[in-house]
Structure formats: C-alpha cells, structure tokens
N, C-alpha and C positions, 0 to 999 in steps of 0.2 A: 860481790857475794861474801858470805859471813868464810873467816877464817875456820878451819875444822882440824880441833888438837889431835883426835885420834884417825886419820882415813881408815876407810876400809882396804882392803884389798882389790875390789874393783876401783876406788880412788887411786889406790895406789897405783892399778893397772894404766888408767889411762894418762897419767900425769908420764909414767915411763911410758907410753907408746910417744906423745908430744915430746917429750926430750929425743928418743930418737929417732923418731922425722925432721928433728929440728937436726940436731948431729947430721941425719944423711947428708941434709940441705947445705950444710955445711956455716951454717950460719952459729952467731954468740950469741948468748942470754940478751947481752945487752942491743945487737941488732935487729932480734927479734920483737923484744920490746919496745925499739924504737919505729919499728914496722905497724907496731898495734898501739902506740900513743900510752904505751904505759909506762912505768918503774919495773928495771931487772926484779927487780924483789918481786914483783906480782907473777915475772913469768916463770922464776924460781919456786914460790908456793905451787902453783899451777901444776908444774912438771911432781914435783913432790907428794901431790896429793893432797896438800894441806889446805888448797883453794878448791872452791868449787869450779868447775866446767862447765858450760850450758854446752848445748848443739851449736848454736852459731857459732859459736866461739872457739869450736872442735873444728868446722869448717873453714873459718877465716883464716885463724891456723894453718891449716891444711894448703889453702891458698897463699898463703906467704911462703909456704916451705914448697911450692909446687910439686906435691905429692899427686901422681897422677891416677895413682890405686883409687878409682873409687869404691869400688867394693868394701877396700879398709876403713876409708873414711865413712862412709856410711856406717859400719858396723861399731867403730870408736863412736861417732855421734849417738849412734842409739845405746853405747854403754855407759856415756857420759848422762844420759836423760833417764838412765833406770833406780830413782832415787825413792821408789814406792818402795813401803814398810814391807817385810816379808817376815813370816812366822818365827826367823832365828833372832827378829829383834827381840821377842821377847824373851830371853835368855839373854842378855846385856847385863854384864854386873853378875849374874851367875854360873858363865862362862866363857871360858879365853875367849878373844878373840880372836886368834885363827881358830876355833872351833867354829865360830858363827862365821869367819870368811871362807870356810871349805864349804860349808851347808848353803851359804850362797854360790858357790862356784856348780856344785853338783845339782841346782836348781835351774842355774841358765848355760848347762852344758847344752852342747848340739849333740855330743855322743863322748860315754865315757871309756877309757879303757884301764883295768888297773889290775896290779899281782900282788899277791898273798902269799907272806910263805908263813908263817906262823898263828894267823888268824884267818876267821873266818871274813870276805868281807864286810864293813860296818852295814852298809844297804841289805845284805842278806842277813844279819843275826836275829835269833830270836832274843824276847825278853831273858828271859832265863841264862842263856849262854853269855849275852852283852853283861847282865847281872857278875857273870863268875869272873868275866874278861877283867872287869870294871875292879875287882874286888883283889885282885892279885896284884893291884897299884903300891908303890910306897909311896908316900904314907895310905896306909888305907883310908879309902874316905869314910866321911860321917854318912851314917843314914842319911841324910838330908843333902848333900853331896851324891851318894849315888841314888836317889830319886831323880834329882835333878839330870843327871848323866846320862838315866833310863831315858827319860822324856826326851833328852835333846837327843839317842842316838834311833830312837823308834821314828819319832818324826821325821830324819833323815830319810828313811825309807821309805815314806811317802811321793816320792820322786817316781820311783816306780809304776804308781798306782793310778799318776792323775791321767787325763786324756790325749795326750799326748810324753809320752814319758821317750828319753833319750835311750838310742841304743848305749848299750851297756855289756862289753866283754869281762870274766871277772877270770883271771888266770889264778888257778889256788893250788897249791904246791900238796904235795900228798902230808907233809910234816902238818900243816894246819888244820888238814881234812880228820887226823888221827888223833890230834891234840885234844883231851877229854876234859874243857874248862866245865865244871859244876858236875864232874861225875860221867858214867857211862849214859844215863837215860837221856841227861841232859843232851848229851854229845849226839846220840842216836836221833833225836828230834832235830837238832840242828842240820844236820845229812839230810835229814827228811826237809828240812825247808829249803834246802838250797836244791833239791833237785824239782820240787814243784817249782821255785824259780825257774830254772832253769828247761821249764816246760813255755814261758813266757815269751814271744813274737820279740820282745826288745831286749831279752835277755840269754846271752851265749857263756855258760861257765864251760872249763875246760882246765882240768887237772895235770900237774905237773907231777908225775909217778917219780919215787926214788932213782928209778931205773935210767931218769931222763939223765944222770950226773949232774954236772954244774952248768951254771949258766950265768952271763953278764949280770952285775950286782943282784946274785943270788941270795944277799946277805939282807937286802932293801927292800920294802915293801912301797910301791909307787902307784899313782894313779895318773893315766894323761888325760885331760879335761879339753874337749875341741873345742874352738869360741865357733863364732859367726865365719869367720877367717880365717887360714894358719897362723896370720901374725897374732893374732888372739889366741892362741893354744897356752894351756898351763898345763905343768907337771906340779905334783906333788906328793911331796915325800911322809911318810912315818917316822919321827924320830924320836926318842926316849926323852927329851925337851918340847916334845911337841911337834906342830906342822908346821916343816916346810915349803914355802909357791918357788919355782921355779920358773922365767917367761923369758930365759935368752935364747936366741936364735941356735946356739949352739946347743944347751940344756935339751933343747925340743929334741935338734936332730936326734942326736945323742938317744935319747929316750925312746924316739922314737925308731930307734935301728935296736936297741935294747928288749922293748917288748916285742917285737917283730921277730928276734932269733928266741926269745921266752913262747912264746905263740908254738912254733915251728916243732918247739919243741914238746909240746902239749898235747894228751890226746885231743882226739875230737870231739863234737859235744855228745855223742854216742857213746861214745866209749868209754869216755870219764862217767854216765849214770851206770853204766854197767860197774865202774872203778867203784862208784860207792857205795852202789849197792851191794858189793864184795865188803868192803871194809865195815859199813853200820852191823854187820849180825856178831863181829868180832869185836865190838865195845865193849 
C-alpha cells in the first residue's frame, strides 16, 4: 500500500493498537515481521500510521500475536477499512488537522461524554456565539478564516441530527453558562439552545453550579469519545495550542474516574433547565 506523509488520527489509532498487541504478545518489530514475510520497516510504518492497513492484514496480525479479544479485533478491522471521504475532508488545507481529526472522532463515536468549564459546548453553539468565541482568538482571524471556522464548527453539530446520532452527555460548569461571548442577547439565545438540546432523547446536559467547589481537573475542559470497544475509547483535551487525543489505558481510567466524580457532582438534567432558566433573565 502507498506510504501516507500525514496519518490521520484514526491511522494513527490503529498503527498504536497493532504495536500494543504486538508489546502484549511479547514479541519484536523484527519477529514480527519475520512472522508476515516482510521488512522491520514495513511493520514499523504500519504501527506508526504511516502505512496503510487492510482488514486482513488487521487480522493476520492479530493471529500472530494470539489476541484472543475478538470483539477487539473485529472493531480495529472495521476501523482499519473506514477510509471513505467524510464532509471534514473538505476543510483540508483550511484547517488543522486535529480539527478534521476531532470531527472525525465525534462522527464515529458510539457515545460522547465531555465537560465545559468556560464554553459552551462546540456541538451546542449557536452561529452567533461560535462567531464571538472564534473572535477573542490571538491573532484575530481574517474574515475569511472565521467563515471558514463558522462552517467547520456548525457542521460538527450535525452529528446530532442525523438518524442515528450518539448518546451525548455534555457537563457545563456554571462559569461558561454566565460567560456573555457577543453581548447579553447573544448569550441569552445560546441558554436558549442548549436547553432545547437538552429536551433531545440523545442528549443529557447537566450543570456544574458554583456551589459544587472544585473538582478533578477543574482547570480542563475534556471530552471522552467511546469506540466500538473500551480498548477503542479516546479522551480529548482543549488546549490553548490546540487538540489534544489521548488513547492510554491509564489516560482512559483516569478520565474516566475524573468525569464520574464531575458527573456526581452536577445537578441533574431537571435541575440544571430550572439553573438556566434562573440565570438567562439575568443577562
């Protein structure tokens, strides 16, 4: 298969699950490869991302390393073979690429779960507010830059709508529910979408009041992305450079014990529409 300079992050994923099935196995680059009649180098690109994977090839793998998960392997096989264009292609060249690798990850989640403490989040914004969000960047962007921004964060939202859309928890801190990006009206319409959201069969928001104190990286704003699998789960972070994927065993737990005492600490989804509806008349 043709060498590929930049992997995606699903590349990226599956090349890291094949390294460590191979690590479990206990086995080297180079007995691996001499298992599959190739060059270390090819099973080096592979794990890397920098090779392509077919399905069989996910399998036969799997079969030298005597992975007995088939559930796993099944799920790596079908995420090695999901190489069909999807709508963030079209944004290539006009935005990062971990923007198009989050829009892909939130397109083939099984179910999202993620916390907000300073924004609203991206899946619930309105134009208007993603506009004001967009616009308090340094450098500010050109018109022509946040056009483009608009387009690629509205479509994200798309995820919601189609016929099957993932469950989706969205934990939002009271500090970003108050935060008044593009004005009071603006802010007041944004309340307003997140609580028709939040009238939605796949979607559970739940507010984090001042009152709650502090709580495990209160300072982070994360999202944990389910695959097919656990071993398939991503975290993913917000950070002032950008996004970053997170896919270590530990990373997960971790995360996953993190939003669980965030949760706990949240009103319920009753309670928080009653929360904003208290706070939108005070904009």
């Amino acid at each position: 298969m043709p060498q590929k300079a930049a992997p995606t992050a699903r590349q990226r994923r599956v090349g890291i699950e094949l390294r460590k099935m191979r690590e479990h196995a206990g086995m080297t680059v180079a007995y691996a490869a001499q298992q599959l009649g190739a060059e270390g180098a090819r099973v080096s690109n592979m794990e890397s991302g920098r090779l392509g994977v077919s399905e069989e090839r996910v399998r036969m793998l799997a079969a030298v390393y005597s992975c007995g998960d088939q559930a796993y392997v099944d799920a790596l096989a079908a995420m090695a073979t999901e190489r069909r264009r999807g709508w963030w292609d079209e944004y290539q060249g006009k935005m990062a690429a971990s923007a198009l690798d989050l829009a892909e990850l939130e397109f083939r989640a099984v179910s999202l779960r993620a916390v907000q403490i300073m924004h609203i989040p991206g899946l619930l914004q309105t134009e208007d507010y993603a506009k004001a969000v967009f616009s308090t960047a340094e450098p500010e962007p050109t018109p022509a830059q946040l056009r483009v921004s608009l387009s690629f964060r509205l479509r994200r939202r798309d995820v919601l709508d189609r016929d099957d859309p993932p469950p989706c928890t969205f934990l939002i801190h009271e500090a970003a529910l108050r935060m008044e990006f593009g004005g009071a009206k603006v802010a007041r319409a944004q309340l307003e979408r997140v609580l028709e959201a939040s009238e939605r069969d796949n979607v559970t928001v739940r507010a984090i009041p001042f009152s709650a104190g502090g709580f495990p990286d209160a300072g982070v704003s994360a999202a944990y992305v389910r695959g097919a699998v656990p071993q398939l789960d991503t975290v993913q972070l917000d950070a002032p450079t950008g996004v970053m994927f997170l896919d270590g065993e530990t990373h997960l737990a971790n995360y996953r014990r993190i939003l669980d005492r965030t949760e706990e600490l949240s009103l319920t989804p009753e309670d928080t529409r009653d929360f904003i509806h208290a706070i939108a008349p005070r904009l």
